[in-house]
C-alpha positions in Angstrom: -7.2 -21.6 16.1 -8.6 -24.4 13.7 -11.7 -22.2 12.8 -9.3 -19.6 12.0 -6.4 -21.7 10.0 -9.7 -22.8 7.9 -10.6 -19.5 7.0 -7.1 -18.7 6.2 -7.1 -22.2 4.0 -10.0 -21.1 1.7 -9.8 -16.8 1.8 -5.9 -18.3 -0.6 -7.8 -20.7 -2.7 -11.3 -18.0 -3.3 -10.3 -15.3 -5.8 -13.9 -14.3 -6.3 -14.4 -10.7 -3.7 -17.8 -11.5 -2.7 -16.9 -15.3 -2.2 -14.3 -14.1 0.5 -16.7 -11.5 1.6 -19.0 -14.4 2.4 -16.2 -16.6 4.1 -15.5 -13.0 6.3 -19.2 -12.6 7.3 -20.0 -16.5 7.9 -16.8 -16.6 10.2 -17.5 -13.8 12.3 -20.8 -14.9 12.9 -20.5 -17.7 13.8 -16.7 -17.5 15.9 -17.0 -16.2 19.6 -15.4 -13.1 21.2 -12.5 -12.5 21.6 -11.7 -14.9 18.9 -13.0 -13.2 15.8 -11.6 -10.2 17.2 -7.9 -11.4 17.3 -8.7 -12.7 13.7 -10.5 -9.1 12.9 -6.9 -7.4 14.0 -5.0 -10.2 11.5 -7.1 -9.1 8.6 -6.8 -5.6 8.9 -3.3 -5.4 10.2 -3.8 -3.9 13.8 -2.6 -7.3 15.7 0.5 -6.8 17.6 2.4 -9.5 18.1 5.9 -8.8 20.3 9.3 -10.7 19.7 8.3 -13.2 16.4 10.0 -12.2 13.3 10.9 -14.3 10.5 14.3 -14.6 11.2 13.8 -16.2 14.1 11.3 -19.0 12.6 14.1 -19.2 9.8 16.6 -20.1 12.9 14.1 -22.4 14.3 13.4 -24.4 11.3 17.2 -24.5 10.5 17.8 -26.6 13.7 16.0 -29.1 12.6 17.1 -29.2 8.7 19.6 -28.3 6.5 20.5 -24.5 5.1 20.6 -25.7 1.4 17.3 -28.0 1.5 15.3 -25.3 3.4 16.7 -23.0 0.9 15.9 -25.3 -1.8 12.0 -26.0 -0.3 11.6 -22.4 0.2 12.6 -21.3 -3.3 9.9 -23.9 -4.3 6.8 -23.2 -2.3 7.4 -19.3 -2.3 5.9 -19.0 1.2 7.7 -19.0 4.3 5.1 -19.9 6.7 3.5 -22.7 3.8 7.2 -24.1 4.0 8.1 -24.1 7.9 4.7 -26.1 8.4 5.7 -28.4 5.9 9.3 -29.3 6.8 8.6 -29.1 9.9 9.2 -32.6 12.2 7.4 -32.8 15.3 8.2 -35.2 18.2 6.4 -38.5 17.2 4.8 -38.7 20.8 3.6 -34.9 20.9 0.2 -34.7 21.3 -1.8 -32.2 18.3 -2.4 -28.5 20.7 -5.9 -27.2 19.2 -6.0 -23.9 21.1 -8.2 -21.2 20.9 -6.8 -18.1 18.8 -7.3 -16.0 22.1 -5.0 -18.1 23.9 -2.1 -18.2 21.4 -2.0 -14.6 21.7 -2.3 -14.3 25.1 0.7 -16.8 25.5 3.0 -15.3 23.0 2.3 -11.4 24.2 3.2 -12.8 27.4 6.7 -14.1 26.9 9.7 -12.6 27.6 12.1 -11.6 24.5 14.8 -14.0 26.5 11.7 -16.9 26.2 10.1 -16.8 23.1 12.5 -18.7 20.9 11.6 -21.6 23.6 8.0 -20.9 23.2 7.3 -20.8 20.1 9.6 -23.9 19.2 7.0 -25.8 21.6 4.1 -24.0 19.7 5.2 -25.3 16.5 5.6 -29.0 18.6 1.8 -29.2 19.1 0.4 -27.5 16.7 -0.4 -29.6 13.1 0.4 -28.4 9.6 -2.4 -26.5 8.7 -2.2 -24.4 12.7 1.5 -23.8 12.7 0.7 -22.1 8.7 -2.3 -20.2 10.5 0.3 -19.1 13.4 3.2 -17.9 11.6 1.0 -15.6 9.2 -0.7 -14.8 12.3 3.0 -14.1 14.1 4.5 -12.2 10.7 1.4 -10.2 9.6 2.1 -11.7 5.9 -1.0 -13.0 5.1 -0.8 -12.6 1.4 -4.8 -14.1 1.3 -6.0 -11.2 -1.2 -8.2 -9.5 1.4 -7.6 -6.2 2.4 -8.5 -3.8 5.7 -11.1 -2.3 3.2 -12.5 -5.5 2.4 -12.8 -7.4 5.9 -14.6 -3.7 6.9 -17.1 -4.4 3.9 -18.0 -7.7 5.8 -18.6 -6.5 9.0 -20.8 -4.1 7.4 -22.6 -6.8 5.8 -22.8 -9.0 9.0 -24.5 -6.1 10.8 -26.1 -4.8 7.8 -24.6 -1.6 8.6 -22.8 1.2 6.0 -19.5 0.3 6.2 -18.4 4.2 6.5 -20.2 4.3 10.4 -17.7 1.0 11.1 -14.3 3.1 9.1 -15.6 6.3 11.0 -15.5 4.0 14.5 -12.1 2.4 13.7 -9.4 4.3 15.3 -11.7 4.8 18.3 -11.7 1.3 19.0 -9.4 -1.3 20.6 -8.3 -4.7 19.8 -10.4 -7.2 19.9 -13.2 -5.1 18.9 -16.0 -6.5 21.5 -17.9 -3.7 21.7 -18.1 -3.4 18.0 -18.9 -6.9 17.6 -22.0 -6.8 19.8 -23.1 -3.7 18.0 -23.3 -6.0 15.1 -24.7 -8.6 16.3 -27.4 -6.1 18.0 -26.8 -6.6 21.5 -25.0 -3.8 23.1 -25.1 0.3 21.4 -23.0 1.6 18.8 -19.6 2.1 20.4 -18.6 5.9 21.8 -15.3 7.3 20.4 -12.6 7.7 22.8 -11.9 10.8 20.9 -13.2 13.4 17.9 -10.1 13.4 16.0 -11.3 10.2 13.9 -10.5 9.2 10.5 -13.5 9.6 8.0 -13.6 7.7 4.6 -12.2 9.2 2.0 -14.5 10.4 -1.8 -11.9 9.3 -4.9 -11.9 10.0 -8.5 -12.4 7.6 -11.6 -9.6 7.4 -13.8 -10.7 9.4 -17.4 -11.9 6.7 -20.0 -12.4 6.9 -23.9 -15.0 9.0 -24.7 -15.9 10.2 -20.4 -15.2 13.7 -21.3 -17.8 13.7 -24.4 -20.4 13.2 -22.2 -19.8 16.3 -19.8 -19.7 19.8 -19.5 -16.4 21.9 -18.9 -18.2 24.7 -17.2 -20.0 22.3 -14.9 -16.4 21.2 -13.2 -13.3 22.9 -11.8 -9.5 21.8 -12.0 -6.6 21.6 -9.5 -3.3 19.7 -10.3 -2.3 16.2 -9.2 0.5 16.4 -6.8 2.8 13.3 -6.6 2.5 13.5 -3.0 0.7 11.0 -0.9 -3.1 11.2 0.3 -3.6 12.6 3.7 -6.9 13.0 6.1 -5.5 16.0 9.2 -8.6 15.5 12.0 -8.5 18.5 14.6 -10.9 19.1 17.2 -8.4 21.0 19.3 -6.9 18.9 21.9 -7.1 16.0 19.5 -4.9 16.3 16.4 -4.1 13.3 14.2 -2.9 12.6 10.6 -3.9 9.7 8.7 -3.2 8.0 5.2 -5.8 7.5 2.2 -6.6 3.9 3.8 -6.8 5.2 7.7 -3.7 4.2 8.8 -2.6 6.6 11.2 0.7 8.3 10.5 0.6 10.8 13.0 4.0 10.2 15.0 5.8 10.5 11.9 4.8 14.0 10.7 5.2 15.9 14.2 5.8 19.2 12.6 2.7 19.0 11.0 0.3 18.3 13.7 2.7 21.0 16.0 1.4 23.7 13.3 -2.2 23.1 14.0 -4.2 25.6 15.2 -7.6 24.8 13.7 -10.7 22.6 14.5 -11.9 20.2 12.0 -11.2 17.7 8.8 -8.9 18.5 5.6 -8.6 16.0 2.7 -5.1 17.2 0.6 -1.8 15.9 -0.4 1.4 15.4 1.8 4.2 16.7 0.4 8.1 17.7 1.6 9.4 21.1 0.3 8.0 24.4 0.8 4.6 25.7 0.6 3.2 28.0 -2.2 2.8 30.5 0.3 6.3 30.6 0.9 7.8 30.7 -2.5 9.9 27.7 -2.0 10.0 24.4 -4.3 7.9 21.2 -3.8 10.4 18.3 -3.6 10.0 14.6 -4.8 8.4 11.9 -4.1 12.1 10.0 -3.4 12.1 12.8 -0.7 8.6 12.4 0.9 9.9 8.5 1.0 12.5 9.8 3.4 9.7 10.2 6.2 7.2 8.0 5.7 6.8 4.7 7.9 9.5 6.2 10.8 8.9 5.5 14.3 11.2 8.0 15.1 12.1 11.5 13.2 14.9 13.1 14.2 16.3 16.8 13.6 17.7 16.2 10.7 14.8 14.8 9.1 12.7 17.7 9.9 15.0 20.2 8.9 15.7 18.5 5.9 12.8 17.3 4.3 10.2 19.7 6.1 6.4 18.4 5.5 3.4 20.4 4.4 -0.4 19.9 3.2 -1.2 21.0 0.3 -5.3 21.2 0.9 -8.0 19.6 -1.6 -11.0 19.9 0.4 -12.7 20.1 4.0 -15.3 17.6 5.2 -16.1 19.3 8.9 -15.6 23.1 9.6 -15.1 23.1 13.7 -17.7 20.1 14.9 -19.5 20.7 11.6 -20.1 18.4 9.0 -20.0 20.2 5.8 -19.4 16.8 3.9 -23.3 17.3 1.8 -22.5 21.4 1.1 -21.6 21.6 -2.7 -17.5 21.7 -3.4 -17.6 25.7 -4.5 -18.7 26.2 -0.9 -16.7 23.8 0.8 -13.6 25.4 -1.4 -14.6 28.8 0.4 -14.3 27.8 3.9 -11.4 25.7 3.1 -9.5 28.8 1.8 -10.3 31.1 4.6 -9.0 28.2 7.0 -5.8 27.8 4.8 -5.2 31.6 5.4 -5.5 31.8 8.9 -3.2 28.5 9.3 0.9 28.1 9.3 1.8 29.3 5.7 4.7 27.1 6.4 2.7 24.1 6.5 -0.1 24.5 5.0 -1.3 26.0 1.5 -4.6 25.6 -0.8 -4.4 23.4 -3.7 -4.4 25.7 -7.0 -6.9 25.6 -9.1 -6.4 25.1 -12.8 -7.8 27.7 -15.3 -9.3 26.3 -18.4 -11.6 26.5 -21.3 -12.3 23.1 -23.0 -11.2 19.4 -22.6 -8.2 19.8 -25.3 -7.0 23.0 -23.5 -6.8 21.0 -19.9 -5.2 18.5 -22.1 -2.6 20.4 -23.6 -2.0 21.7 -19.8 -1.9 18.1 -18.1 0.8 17.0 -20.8 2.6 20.2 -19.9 2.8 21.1 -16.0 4.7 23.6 -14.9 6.3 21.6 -12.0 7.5 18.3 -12.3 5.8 17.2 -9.0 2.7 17.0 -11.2 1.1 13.6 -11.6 -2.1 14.8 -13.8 -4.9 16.9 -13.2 -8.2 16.2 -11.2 -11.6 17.3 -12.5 -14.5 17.5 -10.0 -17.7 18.6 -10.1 -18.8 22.4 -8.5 -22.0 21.2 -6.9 -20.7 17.9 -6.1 -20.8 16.5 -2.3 -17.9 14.7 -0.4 -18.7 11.0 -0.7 -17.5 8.0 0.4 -16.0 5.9 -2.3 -15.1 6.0 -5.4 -18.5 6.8 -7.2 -18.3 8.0 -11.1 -19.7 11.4 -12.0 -18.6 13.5 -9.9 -14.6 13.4 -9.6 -12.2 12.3 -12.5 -8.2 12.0 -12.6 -6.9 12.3 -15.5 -2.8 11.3 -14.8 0.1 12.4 -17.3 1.1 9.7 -20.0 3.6 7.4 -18.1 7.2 7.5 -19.4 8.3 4.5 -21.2 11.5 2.2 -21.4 12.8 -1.0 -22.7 14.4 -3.1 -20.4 16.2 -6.0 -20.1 15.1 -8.9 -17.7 17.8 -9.5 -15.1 16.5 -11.7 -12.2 13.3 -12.8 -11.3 11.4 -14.8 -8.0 8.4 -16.8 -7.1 5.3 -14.7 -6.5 2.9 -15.8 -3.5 -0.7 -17.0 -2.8 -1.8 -18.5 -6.5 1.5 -17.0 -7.7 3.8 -19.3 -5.6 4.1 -21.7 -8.4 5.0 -18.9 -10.8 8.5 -16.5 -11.5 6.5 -13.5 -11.5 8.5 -10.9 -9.5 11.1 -9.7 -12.1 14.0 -7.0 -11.7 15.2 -5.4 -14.9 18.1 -3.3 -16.2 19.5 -0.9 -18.7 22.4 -0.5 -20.1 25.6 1.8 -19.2 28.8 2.1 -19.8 31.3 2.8 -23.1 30.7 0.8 -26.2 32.6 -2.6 -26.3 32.5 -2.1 -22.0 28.6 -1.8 -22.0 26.8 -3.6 -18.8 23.4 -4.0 -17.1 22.6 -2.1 -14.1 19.1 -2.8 -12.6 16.9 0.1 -12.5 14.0 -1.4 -11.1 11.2 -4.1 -10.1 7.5 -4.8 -11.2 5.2 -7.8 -10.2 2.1 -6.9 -12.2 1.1 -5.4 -15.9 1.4 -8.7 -17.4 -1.8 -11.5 -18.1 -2.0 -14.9 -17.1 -1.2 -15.9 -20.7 2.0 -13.5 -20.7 3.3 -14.7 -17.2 3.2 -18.1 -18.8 5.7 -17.0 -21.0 7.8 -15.4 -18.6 7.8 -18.3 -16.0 9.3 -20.1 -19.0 11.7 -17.7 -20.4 13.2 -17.7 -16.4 13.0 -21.7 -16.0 14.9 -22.5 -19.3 17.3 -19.6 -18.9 18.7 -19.0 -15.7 22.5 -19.1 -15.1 22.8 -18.5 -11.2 20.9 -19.0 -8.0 21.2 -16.9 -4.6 18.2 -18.8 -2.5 15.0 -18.2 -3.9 16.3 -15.3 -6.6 17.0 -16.4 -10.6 19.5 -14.9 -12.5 18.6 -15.0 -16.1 20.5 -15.1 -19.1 20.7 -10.9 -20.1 23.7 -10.7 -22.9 23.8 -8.4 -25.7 22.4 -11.0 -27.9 20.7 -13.7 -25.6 17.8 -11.8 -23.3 14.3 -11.2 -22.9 13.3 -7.4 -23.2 10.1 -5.9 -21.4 8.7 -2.8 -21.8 8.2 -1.1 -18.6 5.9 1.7 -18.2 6.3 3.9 -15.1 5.1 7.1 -13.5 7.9 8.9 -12.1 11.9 9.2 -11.6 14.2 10.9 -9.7 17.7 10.4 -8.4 18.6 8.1 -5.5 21.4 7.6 -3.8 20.1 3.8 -2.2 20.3 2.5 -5.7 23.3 1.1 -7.2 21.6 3.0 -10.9 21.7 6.0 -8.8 17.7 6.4 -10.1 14.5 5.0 -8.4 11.5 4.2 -10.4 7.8 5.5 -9.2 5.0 2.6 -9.8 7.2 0.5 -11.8 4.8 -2.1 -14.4 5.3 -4.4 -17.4 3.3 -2.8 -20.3 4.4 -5.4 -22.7 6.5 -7.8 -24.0 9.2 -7.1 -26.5 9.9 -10.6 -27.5 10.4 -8.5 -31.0 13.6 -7.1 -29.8 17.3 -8.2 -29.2 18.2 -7.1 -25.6 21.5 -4.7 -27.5 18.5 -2.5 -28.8 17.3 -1.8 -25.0 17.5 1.5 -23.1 20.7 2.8 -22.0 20.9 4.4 -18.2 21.6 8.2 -19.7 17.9 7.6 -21.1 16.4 7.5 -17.6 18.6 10.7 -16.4 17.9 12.5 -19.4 14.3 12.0 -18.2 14.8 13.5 -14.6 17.2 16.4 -15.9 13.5 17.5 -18.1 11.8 17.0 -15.4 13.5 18.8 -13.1 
């Protein structure tokens, strides 16, 4: 547990990628099973930990200190589990538990619901500062240490000198805490055997369009198809096996039933998930805010299927049956894709359109100008290019619509985490509504990011000399007529919500700039925004 609560320590305080890569590597080499495999789960978010939520920790802590001075502490540090292992008192005659990381998770999976709030009181007992920080990230799954399932892959790779696209095709084969994988690496047992075909296979993605990309390359040499606002979607059949899994390989497959119920195919479709009705059906594609509806469910019921039905909408195909096809240029993959899409539900499944152009400025004029407002943008890829791994530049470009822009008006704000802690960096903003003389602020939205170092300076500022209320760790700021701070907020999509109080939701929400030039009367007004989805729609 120590080794582990030091790694934790310094993967906060490295920023640099290949400086954490080299913590990952060094700590995997040189931890024993089934340690580095419990830590292995942490990283990547596959550890399972039954009973321990945060509320309970916030119970626990609160028996031992007051509501208002947690509160207080908490709204300070901007980490739960940094706070609990600070504030918290342990018996003076308890004796500092240094367990192994195997054991705590052995213990904690093996208490009942009615015993854990015992258990993990005495955990937090015997354990010192720096362990009961490492156990409740460990407990939560908030690790908040910059390093993602992608990244802690990356390592592995590097400790076994492997490509890290064998150890992302092995993943969901593989089970918690990864011995077999780790002796692979360390050369002394064979590459691992998947428990089944249907395996997720990294995904090729496109670089964004830069100044002066397009200059360099030839129209005829690439083909089109339209960016759906969907999300990203790998379908792996091998018959008996059918499973559905996100851009990053999570695996999402219990909450799209009527997807993998439609299969009837063997092998591997990259496309978009969407909600609606297919092309070949002649019925709309719906919005994101509808896809929303499904996504992360345990359980789907009835009314969720009949009501926001889910489809593919097919980009490519990296195996045809037990075929790897991944190396065959895209004008032939495109050609046994479409013969599978025919043959499939035409319910749930349709072929991605291609786009028919003649020159950079006409697929311009046409990716201002879509024709459904599902479109994000439209993606350019190569004819002869292979399916890679990645995101290599060359061979796929996406080239999004112009995101739509408001000016908003700074409402509340809260501490960020990690190296942000210290900072107000999470800020919700608002518009205005209502009749002249009767105008008020409804928030529309929240963005954490956009901003530089230099311009969150300012921010953190603006919120420290100007709030006017606290509820726990959340600032409200002064946000009068008069008296404000404005922010420009750039964002690509809307649509109508009934969750939020604006009665819109925001799609990828960010703070463009800073309008510090601007009196907060001279910000947007709500019937901006639903002028914006009545175009749209």
């Amino acid at each position: 547990m120590k080794a582990f609560s030091r790694l934790l320590d310094r993967l906060t305080l490295t920023p640099q990628r290949n400086a954490k890569l080299r913590l990952m590597v060094d700590y995997f080499a040189e931890t024993p099973d089934p340690d580095r495999g419990y830590a292995l789960a942490a990283l990547t978010g596959t550890l399972e930990i039954r009973h321990v939520k945060p509320a309970l920790l916030r119970d626990l802590v609160l028996e031992r200190m007051d509501d208002t001075l947690f509160r207080y502490s908490y709204d300070y540090v901007g980490d739960l589990a940094e706070t609990i292992s600070l504030v918290w008192e342990s018996p003076e005659d308890g004796e500092i538990y240094e367990p192994s990381l195997s054991d705590v998770i052995g213990e904690l999976n093996g208490v009942g619901r009615s015993d854990v709030h015992t258990h993990v009181r005495s955990l937090l007992d015997r354990l010192d500062t720096s362990g009961r920080y490492a156990f409740i990230k460990l407990a939560t799954g908030g690790l908040r240490i910059g390093v993602s399932a992608r990244l802690a892959k990356q390592a592995l790779a590097l400790m076994g000198d492997v490509d890290v696209t064998e150890i992302e095709t092995l993943w969901h084969g593989l089970d918690v805490p990864y011995e077999s994988l780790f002796a692979w690496l360390d050369g002394k047992g064979d590459k691992p055997e998947l428990t089944t075909p249907a395996v997720f296979h990294s995904v090729m993605l496109a670089h964004p369009v830069a100044e002066s990309d397009l200059e360099k390359l030839d129209p005829a040499d690439y083909l089109a198809e339209w960016k759906w606002d969907g999300i990203r979607v790998q379908l792996s059949s091998d018959g008996a096996h059918r499973k559905l899994y996100s851009r990053s390989g999570d695996d999402i497959s219990g909450s799209f039933p009527d997807i993998l119920e439609a299969v009837d195919f063997e092998g591997v479709v990259d496309g978009e998930l969407l909600i609606g009705g297919t092309a070949r059906t002649n019925s709309p594609t719906l919005t994101f805010s509808d896809l929303q509806q499904r996504l992360n469910r345990k359980t789907v019921t009835k009314k969720h299927l009949s009501d926001y039905p889910a489809f593919i909408r097919a980009y490519d195909l990296l195996f045809f049956k037990d075929r790897d096809i991944r190396k065959a240029p895209l004008d032939d993959r495109r050609a046994r894709l479409f013969d599978l899409v025919e043959k499939a539900a035409r319910d749930r499944f349709d072929l991605s359109p291609l786009v028919e152009f003649d020159s950079w400025e006409h697929l311009d004029r046409l990716r201002k100008n879509p024709h459904d407002p599902v479109i994000e943008g439209v993606m350019m890829k190569r004819r002869d290019s292979a399916y890679q791994a990645g995101r290599v530049k060359g061979p796929w470009f996406k080239w999004k619509r112009d995101p739509h822009i408001i000016d908003a008006v700074m409402m509340y704000a809260q501490r960020g985490h990690g190296k942000r802690s210290s900072y107000y960096s999470d800020f919700t903003f608002g518009v205005w509504t209502g009749d002249q003389g009767a105008e008020m602020l409804v928030p529309v939205g929240k963005a954490y990011f956009g901003f530089t170092d230099a311009e969150l300076e300012i921010l953190d500022r603006f919120v420290r000399n100007n709030t006017v209320e606290r509820f726990g760790p959340v600032r409200a700021v002064r946000a009068e007529p008069e008296t404000g701070f404005v922010l420009e907020v750039a964002f690509e999509g809307i649509a109508r919500s009934k969750r939020h109080k604006s009665g819109v939701a925001m799609r990828f929400p960010r703070i463009s700039r800073l309008r510090q030039d601007k009196l907060p009367a001279e910000a947007d007004r709500l019937d901006t925004l639903t002028a914006m989805i009545d175009a749209r729609s």
